[in-house]
N, CA, C and O atoms as CSV, one atom per row, in Angstrom:
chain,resi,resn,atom,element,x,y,z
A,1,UNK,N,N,27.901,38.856,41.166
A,1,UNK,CA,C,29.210,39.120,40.599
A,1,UNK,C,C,29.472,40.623,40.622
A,1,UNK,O,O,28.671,41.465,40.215
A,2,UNK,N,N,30.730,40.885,41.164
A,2,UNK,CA,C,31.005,42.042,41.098
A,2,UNK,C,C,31.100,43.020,39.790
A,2,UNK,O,O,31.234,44.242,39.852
A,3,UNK,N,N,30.999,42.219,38.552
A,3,UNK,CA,C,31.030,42.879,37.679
A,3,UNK,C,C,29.631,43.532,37.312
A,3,UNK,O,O,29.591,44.149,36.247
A,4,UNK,N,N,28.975,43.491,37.750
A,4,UNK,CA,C,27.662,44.277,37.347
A,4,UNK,C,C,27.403,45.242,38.185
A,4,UNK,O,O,27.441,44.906,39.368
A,5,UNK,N,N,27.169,46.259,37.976
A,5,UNK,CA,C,27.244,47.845,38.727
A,5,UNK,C,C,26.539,47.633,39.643
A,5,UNK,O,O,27.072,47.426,40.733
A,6,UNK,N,N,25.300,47.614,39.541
A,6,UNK,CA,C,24.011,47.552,39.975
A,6,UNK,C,C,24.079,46.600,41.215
A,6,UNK,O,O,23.727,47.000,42.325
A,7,UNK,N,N,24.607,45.145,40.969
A,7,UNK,CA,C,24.549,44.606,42.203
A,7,UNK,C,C,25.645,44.690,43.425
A,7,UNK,O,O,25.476,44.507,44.631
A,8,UNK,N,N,26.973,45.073,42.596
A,8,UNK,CA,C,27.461,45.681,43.839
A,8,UNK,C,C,27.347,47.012,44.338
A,8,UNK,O,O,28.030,47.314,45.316
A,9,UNK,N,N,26.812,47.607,43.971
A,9,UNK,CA,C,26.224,48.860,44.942
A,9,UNK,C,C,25.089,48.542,45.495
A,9,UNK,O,O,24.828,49.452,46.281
A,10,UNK,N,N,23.825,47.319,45.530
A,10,UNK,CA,C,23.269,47.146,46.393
A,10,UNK,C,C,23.921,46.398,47.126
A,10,UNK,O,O,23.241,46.403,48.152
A,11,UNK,N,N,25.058,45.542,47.370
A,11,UNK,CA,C,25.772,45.138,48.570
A,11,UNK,C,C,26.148,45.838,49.018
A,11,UNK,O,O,25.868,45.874,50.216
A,12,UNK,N,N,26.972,46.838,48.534
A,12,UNK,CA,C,27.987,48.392,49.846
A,12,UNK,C,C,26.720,48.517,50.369
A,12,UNK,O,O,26.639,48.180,51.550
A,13,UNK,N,N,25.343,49.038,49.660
A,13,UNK,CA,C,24.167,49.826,50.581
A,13,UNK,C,C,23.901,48.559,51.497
A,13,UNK,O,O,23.725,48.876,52.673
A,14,UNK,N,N,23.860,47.768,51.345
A,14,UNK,CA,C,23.102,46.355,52.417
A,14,UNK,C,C,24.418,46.205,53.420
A,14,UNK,O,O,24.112,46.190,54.612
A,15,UNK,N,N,25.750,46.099,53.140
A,15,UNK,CA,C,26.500,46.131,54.197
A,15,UNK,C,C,26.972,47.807,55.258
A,15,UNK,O,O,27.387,47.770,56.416
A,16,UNK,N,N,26.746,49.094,54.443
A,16,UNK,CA,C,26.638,50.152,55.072
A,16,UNK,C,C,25.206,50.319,55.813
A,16,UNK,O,O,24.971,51.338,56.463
A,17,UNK,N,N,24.158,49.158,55.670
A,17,UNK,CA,C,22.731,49.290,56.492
A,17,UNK,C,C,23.381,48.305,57.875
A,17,UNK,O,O,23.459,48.716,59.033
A,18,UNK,N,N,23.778,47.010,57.415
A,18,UNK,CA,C,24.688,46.753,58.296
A,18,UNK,C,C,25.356,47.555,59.567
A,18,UNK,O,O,24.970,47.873,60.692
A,19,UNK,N,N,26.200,47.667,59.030
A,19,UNK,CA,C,27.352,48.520,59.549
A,19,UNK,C,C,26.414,49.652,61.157
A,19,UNK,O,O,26.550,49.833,62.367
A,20,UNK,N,N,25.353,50.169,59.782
A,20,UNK,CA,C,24.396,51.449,60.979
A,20,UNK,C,C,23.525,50.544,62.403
A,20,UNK,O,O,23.435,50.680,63.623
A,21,UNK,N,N,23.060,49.696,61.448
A,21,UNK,CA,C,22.401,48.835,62.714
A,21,UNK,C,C,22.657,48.148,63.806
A,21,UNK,O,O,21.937,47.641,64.666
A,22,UNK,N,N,24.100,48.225,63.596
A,22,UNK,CA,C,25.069,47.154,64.445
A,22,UNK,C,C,25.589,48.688,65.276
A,22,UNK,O,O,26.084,48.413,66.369
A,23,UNK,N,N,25.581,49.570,65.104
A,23,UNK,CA,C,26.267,50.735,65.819
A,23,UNK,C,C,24.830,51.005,66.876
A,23,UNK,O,O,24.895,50.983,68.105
A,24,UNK,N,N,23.351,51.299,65.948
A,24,UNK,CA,C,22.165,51.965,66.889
A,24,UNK,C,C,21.813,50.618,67.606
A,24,UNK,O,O,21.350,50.985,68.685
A,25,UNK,N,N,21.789,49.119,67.566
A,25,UNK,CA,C,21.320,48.428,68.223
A,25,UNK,C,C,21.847,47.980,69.104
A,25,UNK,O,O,21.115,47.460,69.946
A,26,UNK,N,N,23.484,47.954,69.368
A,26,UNK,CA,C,24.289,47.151,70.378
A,26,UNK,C,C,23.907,47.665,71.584
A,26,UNK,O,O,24.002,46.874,72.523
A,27,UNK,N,N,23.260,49.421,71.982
A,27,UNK,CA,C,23.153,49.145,73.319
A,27,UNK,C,C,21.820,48.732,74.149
A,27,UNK,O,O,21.461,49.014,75.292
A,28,UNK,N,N,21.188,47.900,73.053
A,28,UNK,CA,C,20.156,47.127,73.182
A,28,UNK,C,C,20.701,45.689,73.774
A,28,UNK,O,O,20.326,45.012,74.732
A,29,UNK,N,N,21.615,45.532,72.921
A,29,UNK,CA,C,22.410,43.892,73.192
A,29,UNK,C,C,21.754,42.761,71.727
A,29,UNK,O,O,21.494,41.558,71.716
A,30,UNK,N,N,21.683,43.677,70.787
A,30,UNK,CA,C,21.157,43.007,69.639
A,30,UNK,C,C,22.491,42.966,69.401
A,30,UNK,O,O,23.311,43.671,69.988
A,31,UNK,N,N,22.748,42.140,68.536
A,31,UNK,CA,C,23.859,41.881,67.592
A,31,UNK,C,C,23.910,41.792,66.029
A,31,UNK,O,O,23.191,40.819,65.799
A,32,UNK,N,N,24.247,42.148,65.131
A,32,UNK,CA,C,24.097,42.768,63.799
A,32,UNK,C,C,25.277,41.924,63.408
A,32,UNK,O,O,26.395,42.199,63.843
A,33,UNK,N,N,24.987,40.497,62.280
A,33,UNK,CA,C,25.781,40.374,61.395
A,33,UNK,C,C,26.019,40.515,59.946
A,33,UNK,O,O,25.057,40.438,59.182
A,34,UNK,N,N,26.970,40.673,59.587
A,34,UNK,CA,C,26.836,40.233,58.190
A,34,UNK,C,C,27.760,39.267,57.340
A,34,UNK,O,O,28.933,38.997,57.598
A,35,UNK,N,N,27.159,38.893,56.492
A,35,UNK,CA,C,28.001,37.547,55.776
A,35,UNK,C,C,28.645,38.369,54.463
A,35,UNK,O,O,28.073,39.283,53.868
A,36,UNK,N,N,29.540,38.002,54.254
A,36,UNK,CA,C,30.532,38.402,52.990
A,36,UNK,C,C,30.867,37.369,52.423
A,36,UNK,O,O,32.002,36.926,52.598
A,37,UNK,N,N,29.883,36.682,51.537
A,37,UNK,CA,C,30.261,35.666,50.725
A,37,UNK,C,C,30.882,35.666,49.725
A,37,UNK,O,O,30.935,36.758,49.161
A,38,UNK,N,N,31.576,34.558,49.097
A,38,UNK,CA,C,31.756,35.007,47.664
A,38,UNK,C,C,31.333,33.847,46.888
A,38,UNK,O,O,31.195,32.719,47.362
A,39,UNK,N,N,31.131,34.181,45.654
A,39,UNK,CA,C,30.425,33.140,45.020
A,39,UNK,C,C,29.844,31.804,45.397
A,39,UNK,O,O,30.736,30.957,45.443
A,40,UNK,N,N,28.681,31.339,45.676
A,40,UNK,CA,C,28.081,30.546,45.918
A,40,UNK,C,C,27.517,29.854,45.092
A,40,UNK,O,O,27.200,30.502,44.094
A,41,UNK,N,N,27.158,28.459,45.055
A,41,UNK,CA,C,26.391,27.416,44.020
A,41,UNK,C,C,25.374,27.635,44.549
A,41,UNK,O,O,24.927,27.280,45.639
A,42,UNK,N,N,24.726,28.641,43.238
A,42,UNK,CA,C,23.429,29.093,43.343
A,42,UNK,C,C,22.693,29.080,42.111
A,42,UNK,O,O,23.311,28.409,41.285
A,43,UNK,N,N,21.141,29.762,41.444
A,43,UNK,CA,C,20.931,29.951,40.213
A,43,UNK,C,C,21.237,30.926,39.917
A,43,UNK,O,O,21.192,31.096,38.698
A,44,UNK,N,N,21.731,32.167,40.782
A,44,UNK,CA,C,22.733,33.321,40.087
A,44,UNK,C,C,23.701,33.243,39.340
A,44,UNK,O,O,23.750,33.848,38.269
A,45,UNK,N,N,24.471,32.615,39.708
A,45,UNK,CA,C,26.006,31.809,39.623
A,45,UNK,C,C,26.149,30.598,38.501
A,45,UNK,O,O,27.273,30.265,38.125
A,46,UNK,N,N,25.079,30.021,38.035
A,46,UNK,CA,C,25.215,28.874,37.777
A,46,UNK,C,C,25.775,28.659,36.231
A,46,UNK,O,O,26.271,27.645,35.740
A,47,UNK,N,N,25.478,30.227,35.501
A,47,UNK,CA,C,26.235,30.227,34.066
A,47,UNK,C,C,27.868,30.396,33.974
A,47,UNK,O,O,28.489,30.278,32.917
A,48,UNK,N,N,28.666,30.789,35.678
A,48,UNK,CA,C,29.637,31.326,35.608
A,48,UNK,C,C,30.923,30.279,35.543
A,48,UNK,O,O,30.669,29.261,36.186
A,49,UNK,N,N,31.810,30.270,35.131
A,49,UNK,CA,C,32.673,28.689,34.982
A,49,UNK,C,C,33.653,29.338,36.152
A,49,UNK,O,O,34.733,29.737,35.718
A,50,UNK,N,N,33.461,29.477,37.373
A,50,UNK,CA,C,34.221,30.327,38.327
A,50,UNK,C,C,34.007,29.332,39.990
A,50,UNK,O,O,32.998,29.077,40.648
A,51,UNK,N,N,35.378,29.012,40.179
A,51,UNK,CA,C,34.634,28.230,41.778
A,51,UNK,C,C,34.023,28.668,42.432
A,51,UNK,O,O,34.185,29.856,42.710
A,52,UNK,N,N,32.999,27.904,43.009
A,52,UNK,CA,C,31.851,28.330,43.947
A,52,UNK,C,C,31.622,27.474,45.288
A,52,UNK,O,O,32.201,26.392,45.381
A,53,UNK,N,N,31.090,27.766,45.956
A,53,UNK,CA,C,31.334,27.595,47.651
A,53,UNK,C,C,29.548,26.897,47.650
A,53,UNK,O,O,28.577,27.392,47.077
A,54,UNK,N,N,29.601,25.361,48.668
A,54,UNK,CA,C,28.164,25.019,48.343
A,54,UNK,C,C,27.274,25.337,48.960
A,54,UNK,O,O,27.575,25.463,50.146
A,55,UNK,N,N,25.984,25.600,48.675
A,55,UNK,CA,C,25.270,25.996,49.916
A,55,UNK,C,C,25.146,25.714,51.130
A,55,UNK,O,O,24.810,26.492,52.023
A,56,UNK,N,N,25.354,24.827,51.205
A,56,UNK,CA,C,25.729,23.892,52.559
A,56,UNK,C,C,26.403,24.527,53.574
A,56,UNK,O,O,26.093,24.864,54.717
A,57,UNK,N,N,27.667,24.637,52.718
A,57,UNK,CA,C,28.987,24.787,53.495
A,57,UNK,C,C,29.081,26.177,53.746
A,57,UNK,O,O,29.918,26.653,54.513
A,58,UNK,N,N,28.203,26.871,53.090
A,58,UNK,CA,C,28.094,28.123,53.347
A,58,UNK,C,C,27.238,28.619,54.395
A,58,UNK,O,O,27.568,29.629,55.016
A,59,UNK,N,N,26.080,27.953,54.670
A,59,UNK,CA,C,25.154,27.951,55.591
A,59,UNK,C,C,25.599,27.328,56.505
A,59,UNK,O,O,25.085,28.019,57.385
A,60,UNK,N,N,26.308,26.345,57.213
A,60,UNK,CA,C,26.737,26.171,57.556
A,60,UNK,C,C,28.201,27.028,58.756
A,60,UNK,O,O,28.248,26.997,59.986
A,61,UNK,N,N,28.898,27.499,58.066
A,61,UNK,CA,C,29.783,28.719,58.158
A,61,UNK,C,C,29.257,30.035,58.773
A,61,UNK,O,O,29.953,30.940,59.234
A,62,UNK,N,N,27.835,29.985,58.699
A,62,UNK,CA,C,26.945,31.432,58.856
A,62,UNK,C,C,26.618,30.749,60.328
A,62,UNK,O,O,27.127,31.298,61.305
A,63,UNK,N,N,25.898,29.727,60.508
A,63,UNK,CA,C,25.780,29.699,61.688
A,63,UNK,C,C,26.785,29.463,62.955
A,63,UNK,O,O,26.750,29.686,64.165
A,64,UNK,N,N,27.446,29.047,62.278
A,64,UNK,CA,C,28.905,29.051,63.200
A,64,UNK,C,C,29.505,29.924,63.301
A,64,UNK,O,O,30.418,29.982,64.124
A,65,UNK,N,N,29.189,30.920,62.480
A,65,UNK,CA,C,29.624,32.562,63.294
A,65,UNK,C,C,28.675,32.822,63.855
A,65,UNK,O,O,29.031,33.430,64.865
A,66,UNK,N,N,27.521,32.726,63.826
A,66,UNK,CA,C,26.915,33.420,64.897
A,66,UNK,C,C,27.041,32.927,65.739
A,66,UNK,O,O,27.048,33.745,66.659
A,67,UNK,N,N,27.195,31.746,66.158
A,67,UNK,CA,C,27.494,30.555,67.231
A,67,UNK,C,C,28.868,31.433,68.055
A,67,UNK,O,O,29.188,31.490,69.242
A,68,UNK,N,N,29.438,32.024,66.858
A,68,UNK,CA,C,31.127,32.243,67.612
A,68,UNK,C,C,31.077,33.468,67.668
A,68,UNK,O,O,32.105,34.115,67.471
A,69,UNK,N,N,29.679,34.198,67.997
A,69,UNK,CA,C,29.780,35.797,68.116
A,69,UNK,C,C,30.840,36.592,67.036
A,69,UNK,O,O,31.659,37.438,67.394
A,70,UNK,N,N,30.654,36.164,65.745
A,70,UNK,CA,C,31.588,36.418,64.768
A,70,UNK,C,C,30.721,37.984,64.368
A,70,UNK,O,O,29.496,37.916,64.272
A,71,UNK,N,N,31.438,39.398,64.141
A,71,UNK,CA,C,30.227,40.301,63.581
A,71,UNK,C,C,30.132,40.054,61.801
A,71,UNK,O,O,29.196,40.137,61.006
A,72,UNK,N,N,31.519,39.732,61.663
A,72,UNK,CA,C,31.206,39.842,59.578
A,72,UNK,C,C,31.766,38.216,59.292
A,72,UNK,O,O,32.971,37.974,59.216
A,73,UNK,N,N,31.008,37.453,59.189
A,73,UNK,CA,C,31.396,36.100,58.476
A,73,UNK,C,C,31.632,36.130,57.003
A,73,UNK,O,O,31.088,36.730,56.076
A,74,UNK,N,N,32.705,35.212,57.100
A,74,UNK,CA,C,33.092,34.883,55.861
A,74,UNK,C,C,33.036,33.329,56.338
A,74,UNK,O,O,33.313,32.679,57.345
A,75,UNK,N,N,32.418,33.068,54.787
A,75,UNK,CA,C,31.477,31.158,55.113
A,75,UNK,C,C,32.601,30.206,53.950
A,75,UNK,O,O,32.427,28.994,53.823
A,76,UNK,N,N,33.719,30.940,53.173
A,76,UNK,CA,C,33.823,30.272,51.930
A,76,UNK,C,C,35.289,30.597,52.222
A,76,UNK,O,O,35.440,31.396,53.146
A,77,UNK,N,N,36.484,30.115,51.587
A,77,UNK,CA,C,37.597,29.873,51.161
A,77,UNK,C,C,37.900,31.283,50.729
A,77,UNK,O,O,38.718,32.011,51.292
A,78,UNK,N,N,37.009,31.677,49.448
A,78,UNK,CA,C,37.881,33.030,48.947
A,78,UNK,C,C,37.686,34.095,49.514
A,78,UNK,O,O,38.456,35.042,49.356
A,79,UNK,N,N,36.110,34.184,50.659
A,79,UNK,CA,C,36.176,35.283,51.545
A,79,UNK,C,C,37.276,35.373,52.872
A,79,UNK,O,O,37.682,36.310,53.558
A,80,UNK,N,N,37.486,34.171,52.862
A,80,UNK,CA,C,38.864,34.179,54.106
A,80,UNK,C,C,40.068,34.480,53.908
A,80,UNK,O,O,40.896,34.780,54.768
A,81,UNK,N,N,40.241,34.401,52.591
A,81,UNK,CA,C,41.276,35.018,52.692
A,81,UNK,C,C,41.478,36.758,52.733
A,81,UNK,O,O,42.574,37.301,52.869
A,82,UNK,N,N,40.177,37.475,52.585
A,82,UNK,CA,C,40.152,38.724,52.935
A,82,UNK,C,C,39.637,38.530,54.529
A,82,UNK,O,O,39.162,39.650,54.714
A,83,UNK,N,N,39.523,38.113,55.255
A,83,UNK,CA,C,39.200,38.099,56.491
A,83,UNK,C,C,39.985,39.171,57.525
A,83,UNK,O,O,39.470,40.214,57.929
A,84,UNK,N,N,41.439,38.664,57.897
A,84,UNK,CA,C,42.343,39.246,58.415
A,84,UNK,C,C,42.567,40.945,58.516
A,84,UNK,O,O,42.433,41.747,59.440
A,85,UNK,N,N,43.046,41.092,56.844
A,85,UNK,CA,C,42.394,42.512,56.429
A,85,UNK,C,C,41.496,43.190,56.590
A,85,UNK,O,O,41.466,44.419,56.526
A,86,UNK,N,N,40.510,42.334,56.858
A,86,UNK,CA,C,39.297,43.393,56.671
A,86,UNK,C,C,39.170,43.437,58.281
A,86,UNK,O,O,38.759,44.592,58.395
A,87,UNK,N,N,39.246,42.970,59.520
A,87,UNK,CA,C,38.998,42.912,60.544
A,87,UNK,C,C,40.264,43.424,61.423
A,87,UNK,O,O,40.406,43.197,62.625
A,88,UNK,N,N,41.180,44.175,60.576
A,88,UNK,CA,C,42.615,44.873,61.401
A,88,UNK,C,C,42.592,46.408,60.364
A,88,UNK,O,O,43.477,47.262,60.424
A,89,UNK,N,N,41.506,46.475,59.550
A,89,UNK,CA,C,41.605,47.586,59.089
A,89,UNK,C,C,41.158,49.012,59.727
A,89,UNK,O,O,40.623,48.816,60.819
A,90,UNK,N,N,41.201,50.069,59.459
A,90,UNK,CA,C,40.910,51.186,59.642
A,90,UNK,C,C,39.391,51.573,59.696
A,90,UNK,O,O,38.894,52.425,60.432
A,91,UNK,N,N,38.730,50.761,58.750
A,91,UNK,CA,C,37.492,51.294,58.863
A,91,UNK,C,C,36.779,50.341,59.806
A,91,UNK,O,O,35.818,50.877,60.358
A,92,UNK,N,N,36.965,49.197,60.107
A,92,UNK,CA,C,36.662,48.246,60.695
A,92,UNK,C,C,37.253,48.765,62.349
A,92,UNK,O,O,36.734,48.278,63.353
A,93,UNK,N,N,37.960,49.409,62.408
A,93,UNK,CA,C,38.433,50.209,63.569
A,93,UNK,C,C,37.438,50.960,64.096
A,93,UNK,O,O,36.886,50.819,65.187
A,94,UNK,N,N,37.208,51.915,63.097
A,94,UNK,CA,C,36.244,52.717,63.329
A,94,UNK,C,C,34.735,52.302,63.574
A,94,UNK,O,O,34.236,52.807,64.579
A,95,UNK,N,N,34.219,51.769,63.095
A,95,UNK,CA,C,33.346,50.850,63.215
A,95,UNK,C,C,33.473,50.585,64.964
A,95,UNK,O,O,32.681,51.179,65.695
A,96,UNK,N,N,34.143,49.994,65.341
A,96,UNK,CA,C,34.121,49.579,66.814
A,96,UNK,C,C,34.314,50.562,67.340
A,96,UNK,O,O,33.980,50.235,68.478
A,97,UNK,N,N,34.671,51.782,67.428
A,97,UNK,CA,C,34.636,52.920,68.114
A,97,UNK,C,C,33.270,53.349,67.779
A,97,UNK,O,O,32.798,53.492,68.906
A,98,UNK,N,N,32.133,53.709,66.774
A,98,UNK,CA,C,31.300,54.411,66.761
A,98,UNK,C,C,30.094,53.310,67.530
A,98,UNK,O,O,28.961,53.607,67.910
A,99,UNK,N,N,30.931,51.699,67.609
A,99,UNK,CA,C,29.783,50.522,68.077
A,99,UNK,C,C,29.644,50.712,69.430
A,99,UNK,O,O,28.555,50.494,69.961
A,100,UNK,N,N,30.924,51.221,70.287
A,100,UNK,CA,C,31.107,51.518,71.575
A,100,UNK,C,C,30.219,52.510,71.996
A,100,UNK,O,O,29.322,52.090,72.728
A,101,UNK,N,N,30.208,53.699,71.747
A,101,UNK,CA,C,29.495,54.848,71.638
A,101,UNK,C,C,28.269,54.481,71.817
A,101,UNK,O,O,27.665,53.818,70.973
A,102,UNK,N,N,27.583,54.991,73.302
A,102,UNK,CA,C,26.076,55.612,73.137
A,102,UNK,C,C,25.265,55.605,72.012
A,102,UNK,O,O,25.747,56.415,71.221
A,103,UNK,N,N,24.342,55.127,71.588
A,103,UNK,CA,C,23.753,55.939,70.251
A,103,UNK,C,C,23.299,57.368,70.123
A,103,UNK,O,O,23.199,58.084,69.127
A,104,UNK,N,N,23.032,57.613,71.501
A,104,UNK,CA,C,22.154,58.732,71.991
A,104,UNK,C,C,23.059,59.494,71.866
A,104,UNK,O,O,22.620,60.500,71.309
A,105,UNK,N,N,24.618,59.631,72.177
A,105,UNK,CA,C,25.578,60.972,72.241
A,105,UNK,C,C,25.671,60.699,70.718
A,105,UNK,O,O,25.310,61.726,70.144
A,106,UNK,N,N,26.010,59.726,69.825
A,106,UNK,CA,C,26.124,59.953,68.210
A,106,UNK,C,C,24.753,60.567,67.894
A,106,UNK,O,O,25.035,61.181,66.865
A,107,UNK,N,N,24.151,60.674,67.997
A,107,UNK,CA,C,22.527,61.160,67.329
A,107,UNK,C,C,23.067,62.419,67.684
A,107,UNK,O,O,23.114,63.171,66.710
A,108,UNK,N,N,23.587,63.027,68.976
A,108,UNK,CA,C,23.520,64.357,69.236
A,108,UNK,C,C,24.321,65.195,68.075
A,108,UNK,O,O,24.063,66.236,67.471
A,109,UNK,N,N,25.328,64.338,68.042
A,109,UNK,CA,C,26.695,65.123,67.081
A,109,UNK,C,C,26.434,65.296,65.914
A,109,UNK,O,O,27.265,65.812,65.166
């Protein structure tokens, strides 16, 4: 839950590790995803009276992006609807410009 400090700043750091690995590995031909879930029926989750997405259907969703060369899956209902946004944005722009890039000329700069 986003309301606790602590765990969403280890998601920005786990999706900005993301983000780096998917830039130094592509001209390997690795591919770097990440999932942007949102709430899942889990034992994290399970005190929260808040809809939740089932594991299933969530796992599920994950492999079918990778199946669909997807780079950031969203597996659940309420992450799709940030989908659009997040994949016509600016930083997500950028992102594909620094993914294009050599790693070797970014290391230089």
């Amino acid at each position: 839950m986003s309301i606790i400090p602590a765990y969403s700043i280890s998601k920005a750091a786990a999706f900005s590790l993301t983000q780096a690995q998917r830039m130094l590995l592509a001209d390997q031909g690795v591919t770097v995803h990440a999932v942007l879930a949102d709430s899942t029926d889990t034992d994290m989750d399970r005190d929260y009276d808040i809809p939740k997405a089932s594991r299933e259907s969530v796992a599920r969703a994950i492999v079918d992006g990778v199946k669909n060369e997807e780079e950031d899956i969203f597996p659940d209902s309420m992450s799709q609807t940030l989908a659009a946004g997040w994949r016509d944005s600016p930083a997500k722009v950028l992102e594909r410009v620094f993914t294009s890039a050599p790693a070797v000329e970014l290391a230089k700069s």
